[in-house]
C-alpha positions as CSV (number, residue, x, y, z in Angstrom):
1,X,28.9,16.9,11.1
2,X,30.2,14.5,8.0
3,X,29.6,17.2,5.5
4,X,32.2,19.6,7.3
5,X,35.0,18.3,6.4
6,X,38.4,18.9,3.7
7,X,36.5,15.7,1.8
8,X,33.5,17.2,0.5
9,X,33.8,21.1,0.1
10,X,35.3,23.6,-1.6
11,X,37.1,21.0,-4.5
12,X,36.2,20.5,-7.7
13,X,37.2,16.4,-8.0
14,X,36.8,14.1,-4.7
15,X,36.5,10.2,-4.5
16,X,33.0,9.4,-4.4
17,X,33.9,5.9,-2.8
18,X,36.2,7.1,0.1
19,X,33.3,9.4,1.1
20,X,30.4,6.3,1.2
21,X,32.5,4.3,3.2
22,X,33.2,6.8,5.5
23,X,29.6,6.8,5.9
24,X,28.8,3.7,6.4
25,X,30.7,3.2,8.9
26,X,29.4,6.1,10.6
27,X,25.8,5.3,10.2
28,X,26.7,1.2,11.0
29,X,24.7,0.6,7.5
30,X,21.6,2.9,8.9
31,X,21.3,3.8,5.2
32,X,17.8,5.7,5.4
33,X,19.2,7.7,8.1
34,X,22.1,8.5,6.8
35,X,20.7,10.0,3.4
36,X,18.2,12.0,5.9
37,X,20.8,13.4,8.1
38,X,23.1,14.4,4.9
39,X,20.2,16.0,3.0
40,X,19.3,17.9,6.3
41,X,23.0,18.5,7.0
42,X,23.9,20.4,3.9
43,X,20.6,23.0,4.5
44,X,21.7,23.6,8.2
45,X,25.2,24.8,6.9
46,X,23.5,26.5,4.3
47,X,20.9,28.4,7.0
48,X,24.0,29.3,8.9
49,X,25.9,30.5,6.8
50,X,23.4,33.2,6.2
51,X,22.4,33.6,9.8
52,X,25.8,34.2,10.3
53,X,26.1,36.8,6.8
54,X,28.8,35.0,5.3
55,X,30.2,36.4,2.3
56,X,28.5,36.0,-1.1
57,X,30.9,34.0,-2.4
58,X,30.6,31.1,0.3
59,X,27.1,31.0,0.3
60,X,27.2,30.5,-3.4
61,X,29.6,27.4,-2.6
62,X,27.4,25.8,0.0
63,X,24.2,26.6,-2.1
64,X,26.5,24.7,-5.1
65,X,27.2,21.9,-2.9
66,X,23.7,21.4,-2.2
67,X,22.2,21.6,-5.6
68,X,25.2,20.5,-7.9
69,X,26.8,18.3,-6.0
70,X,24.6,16.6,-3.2
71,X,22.2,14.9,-5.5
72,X,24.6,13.6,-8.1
73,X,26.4,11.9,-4.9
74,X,23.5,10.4,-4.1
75,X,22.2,9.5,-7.2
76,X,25.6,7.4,-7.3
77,X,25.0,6.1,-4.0
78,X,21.6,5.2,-4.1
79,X,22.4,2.6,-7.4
80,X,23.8,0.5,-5.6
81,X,21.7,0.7,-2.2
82,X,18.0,2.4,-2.1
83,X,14.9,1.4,-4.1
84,X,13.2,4.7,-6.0
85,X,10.3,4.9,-3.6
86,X,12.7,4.8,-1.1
87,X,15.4,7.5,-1.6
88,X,12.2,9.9,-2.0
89,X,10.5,9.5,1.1
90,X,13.8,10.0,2.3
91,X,13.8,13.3,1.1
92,X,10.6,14.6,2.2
93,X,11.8,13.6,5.6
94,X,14.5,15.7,5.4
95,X,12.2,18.4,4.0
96,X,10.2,18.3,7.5
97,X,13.1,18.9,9.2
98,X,14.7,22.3,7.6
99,X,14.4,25.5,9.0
100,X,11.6,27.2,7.2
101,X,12.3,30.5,7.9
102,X,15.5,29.9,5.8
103,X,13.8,28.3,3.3
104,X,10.1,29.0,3.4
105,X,7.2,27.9,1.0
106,X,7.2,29.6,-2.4
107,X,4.1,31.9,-1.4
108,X,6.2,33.0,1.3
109,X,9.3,34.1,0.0
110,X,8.5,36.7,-1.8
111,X,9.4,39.0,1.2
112,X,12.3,40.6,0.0
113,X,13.2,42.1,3.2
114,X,14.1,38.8,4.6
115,X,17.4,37.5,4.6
116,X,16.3,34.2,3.5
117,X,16.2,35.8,0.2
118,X,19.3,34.9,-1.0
119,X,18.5,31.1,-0.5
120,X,14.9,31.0,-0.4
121,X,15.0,28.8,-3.6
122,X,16.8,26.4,-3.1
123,X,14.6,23.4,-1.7
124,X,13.3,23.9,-5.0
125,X,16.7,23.9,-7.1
126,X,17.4,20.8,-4.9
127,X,14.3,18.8,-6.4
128,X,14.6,19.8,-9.7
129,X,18.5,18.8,-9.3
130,X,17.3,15.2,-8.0
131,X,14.3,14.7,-10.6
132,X,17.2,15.9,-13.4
133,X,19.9,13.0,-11.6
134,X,16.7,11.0,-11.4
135,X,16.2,10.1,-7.7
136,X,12.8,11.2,-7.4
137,X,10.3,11.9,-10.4
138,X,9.5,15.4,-11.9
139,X,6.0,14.2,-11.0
140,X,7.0,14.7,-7.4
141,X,8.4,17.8,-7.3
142,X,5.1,19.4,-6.4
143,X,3.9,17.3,-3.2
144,X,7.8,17.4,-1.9
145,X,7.5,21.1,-2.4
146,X,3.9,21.5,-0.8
147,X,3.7,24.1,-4.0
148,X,3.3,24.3,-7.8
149,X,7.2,24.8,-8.9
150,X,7.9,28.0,-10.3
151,X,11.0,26.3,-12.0
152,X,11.5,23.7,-14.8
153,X,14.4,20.8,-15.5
154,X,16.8,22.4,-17.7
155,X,15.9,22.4,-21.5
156,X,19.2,20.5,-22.5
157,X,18.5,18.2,-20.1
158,X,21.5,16.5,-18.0
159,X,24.8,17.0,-19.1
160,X,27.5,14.1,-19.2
161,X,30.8,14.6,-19.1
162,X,32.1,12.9,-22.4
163,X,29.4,14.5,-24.5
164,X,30.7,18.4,-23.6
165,X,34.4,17.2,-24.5
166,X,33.6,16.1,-27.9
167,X,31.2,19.2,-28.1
168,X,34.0,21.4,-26.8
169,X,36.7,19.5,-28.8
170,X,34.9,19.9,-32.1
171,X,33.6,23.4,-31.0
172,X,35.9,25.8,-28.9
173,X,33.6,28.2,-28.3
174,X,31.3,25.9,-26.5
175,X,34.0,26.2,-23.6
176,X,33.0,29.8,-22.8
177,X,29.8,29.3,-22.6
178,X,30.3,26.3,-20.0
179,X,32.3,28.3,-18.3
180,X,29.3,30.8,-17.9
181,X,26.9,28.1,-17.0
182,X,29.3,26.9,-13.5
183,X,27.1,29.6,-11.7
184,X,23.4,27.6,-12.5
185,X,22.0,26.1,-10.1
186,X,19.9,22.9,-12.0
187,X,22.3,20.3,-11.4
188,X,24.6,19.8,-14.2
189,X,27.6,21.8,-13.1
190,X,30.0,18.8,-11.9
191,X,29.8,17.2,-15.3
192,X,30.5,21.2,-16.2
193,X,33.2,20.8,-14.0
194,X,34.4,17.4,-14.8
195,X,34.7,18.1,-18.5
196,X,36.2,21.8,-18.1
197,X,38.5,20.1,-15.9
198,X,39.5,17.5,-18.7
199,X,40.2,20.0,-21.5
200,X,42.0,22.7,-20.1
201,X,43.8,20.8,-17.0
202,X,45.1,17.7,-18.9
203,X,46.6,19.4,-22.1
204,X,48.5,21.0,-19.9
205,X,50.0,17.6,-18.9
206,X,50.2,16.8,-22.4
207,X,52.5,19.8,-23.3
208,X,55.1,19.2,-20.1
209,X,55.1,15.6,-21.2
210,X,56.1,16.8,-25.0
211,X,57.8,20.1,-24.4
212,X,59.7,21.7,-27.2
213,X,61.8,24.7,-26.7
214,X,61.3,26.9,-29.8
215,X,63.9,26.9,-32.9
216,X,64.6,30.6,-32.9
217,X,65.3,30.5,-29.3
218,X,68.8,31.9,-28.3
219,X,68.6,31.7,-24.7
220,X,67.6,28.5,-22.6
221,X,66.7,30.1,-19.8
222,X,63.6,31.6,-20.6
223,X,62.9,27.9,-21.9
224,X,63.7,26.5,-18.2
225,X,61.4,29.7,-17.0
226,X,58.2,29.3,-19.0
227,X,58.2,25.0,-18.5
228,X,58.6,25.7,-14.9
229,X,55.8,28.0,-14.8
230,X,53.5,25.3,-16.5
231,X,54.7,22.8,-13.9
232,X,54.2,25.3,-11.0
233,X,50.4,25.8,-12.3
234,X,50.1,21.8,-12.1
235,X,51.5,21.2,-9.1
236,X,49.8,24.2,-7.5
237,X,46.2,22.4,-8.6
238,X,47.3,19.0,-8.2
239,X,48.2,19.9,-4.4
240,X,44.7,22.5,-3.9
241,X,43.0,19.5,-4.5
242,X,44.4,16.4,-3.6
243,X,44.0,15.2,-7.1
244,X,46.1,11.5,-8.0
245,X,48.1,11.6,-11.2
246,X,45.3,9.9,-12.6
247,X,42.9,12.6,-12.4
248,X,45.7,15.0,-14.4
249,X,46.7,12.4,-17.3
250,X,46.0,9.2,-19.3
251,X,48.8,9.3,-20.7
252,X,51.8,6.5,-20.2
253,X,52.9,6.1,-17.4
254,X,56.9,6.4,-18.4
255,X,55.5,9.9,-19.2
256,X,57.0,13.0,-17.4
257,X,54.0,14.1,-15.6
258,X,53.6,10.3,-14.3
259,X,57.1,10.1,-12.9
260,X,57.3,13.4,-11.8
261,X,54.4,12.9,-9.7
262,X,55.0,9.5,-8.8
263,X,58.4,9.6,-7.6
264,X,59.9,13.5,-7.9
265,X,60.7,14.1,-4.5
266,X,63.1,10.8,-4.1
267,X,66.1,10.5,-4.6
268,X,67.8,7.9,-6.9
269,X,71.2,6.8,-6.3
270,X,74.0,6.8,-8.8
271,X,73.9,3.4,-9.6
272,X,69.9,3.8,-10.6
273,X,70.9,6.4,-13.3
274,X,70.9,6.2,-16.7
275,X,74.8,7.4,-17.7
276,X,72.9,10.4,-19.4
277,X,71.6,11.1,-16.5
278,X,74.7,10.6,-14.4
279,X,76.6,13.1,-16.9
280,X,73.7,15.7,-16.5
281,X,74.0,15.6,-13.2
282,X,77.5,15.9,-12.8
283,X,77.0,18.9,-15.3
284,X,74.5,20.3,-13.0
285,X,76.7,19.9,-10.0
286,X,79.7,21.4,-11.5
287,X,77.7,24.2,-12.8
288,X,76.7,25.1,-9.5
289,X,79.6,24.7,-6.8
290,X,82.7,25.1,-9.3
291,X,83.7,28.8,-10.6
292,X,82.4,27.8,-14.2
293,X,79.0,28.2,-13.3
294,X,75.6,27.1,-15.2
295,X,76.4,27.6,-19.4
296,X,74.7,27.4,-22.0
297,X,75.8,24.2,-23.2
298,X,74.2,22.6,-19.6
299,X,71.3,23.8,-20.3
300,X,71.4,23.2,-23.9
301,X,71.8,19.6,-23.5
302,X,69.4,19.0,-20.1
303,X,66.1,19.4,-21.0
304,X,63.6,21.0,-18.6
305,X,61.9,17.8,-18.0
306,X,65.3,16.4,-17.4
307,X,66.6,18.4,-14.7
308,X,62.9,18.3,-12.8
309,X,63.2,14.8,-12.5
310,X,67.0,15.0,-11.0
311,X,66.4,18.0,-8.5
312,X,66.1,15.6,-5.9
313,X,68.9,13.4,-6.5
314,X,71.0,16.9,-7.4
315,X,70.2,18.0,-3.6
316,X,70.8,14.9,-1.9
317,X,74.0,14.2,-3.2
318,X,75.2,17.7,-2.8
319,X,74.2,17.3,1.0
320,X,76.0,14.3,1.1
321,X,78.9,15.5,-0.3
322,X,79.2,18.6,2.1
323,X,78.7,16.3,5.1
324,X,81.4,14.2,3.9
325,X,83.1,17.7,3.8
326,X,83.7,17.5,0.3
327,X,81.9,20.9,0.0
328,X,82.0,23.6,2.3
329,X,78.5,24.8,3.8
330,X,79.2,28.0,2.3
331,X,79.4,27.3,-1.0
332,X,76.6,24.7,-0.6
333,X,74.4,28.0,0.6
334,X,75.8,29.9,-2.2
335,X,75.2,27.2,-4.9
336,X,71.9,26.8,-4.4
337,X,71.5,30.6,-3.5
């Protein structure tokens, strides 16, 4: 079904947008059904996955999915295409049509010996999540539930995203204790996620874009070492989850992070290189097929940023030149090597 699939699970970021049309097109502008079928999709996969004993760890995810993220998508999809009244009923259809031995009524899961245990709660952590994003009223909670609620909305209420980075910004300490509160199941960790995302992800951006190798350092290499270790952990997230260089920086876009991701893995030919850049790189080619090797003074006067941004060019035109048999392929392998 639609919810299996790379564009909704298991990432922390995905485009709301790319997912709704996807949708709509599936559904041919069905919209009643389609909010039915989601809602009752995302229980099945839960109900499986503990049919099937998954490990903790995905059922956690798929129980996060349906509590955290499902109704903040469809509070954003909703605005713009259901009437209140309408987006409930909608829900207590879907209600109808989940397996209650998974999820069973609140006077029936307290048999622990039933497997459901582990989930039992979560038609009712999925109400209180849509009363908290507002898609249904607390009010409602009750007849959707065919119980009295053994739960409440969260006392701090819903979270937004800018609020916890100028709580976090002016408070450190309020990071751990967001970090603690990803595992709750009441709706508010994506803007958790959102803001944790923005304050630990993006000043990483910041410092490859204004890297400064420190005074008292003798050796560059450990310089080259550590700023490729930052851009590793970067590209390594960046990649994970599809993210756009928009999603990892505000910053300029003339600033390393923006070109590197915009245009690192092409190659520029001479004549589109700054003659700083064109001395670097004939630095970088001597340093590495001629017996002098890479010095100090290379690296002294390349910066890391510099030399990330010109590893493309640096291999195509060292290719080149042992095609045009200008290099042999041995020491082609053994500069690079």
């Amino acid at each position: 079904d639609g919810t299996d699939t790379p564009q909704i699970t298991d990432r922390p970021l995905f485009d709301d947008m790319t997912v709704m049309n996807f949708l709509n097109a599936r559904y041919k502008g069905n919209l009643p059904v389609l909010v039915t079928d989601l809602i009752v999709a995302a229980f099945d996969i839960l109900a499986n996955a503990m049919y099937r004993t998954e490990p903790q760890r995905t059922i956690t995810i798929l129980r996060s999915f349906l509590v955290n993220k499902l109704p903040a998508f469809l509070g954003n999809y909703t605005a713009i295409t259901f009437a209140p009244l309408s987006i409930e009923t909608c829900i207590g259809q879907a209600l109808l049509r989940i397996d209650p031995h998974a999820f069973p009524s609140l006077s029936q899961m307290f048999d622990f010996s039933s497997k459901s245990s582990s989930v039992s709660e979560a038609r009712q952590e999925f109400l209180f999540s849509c009363a908290l994003h507002q898609l249904i009223p607390e009010g409602s909670i009750e007849v959707l539930l065919g119980d009295v609620p053994m739960q409440s909305l969260p006392a701090s209420g819903r979270y937004m995203k800018a609020d916890l980075v100028s709580e976090c910004t002016s408070n450190p300490a309020k990071i751990e204790d967001l970090i603690g509160e990803l595992e709750n199941m009441e709706g508010n960790t994506g803007e958790i996620a959102g803001a944790l995302f923005e304050i630990l992800l993006q000043p990483l951006c910041h410092l490859l874009d204004n890297w400064e190798g420190h005074e008292d350092q003798v050796e560059n290499q450990p310089v080259y070492d550590e700023f490729g270790s930052v851009l590793l952990l970067v590209s390594t997230i960046k990649h994970r989850f599809e993210l756009q260089p928009s999603d990892l920086t505000a910053l300029d876009p003339d600033s390393f992070t923006s070109r590197y991701f915009r245009s690192a893995s092409e190659s520029r030919t001479i004549e589109q290189l700054s003659e700083h850049e064109n001395d670097l790189l004939g630095g970088w080619i001597r340093g590495l097929f001629e017996a002098e090797g890479i010095n100090d003074e290379l690296m002294s006067t390349c910066k890391p940023a510099e030399f990330h941004l010109l590893i493309a060019t640096l291999f195509d035109q060292s290719i080149k030149a042992c095609q045009s048999r200008i290099l042999t392929m041995e020491t082609l392998k053994g500069g690079f090597e």
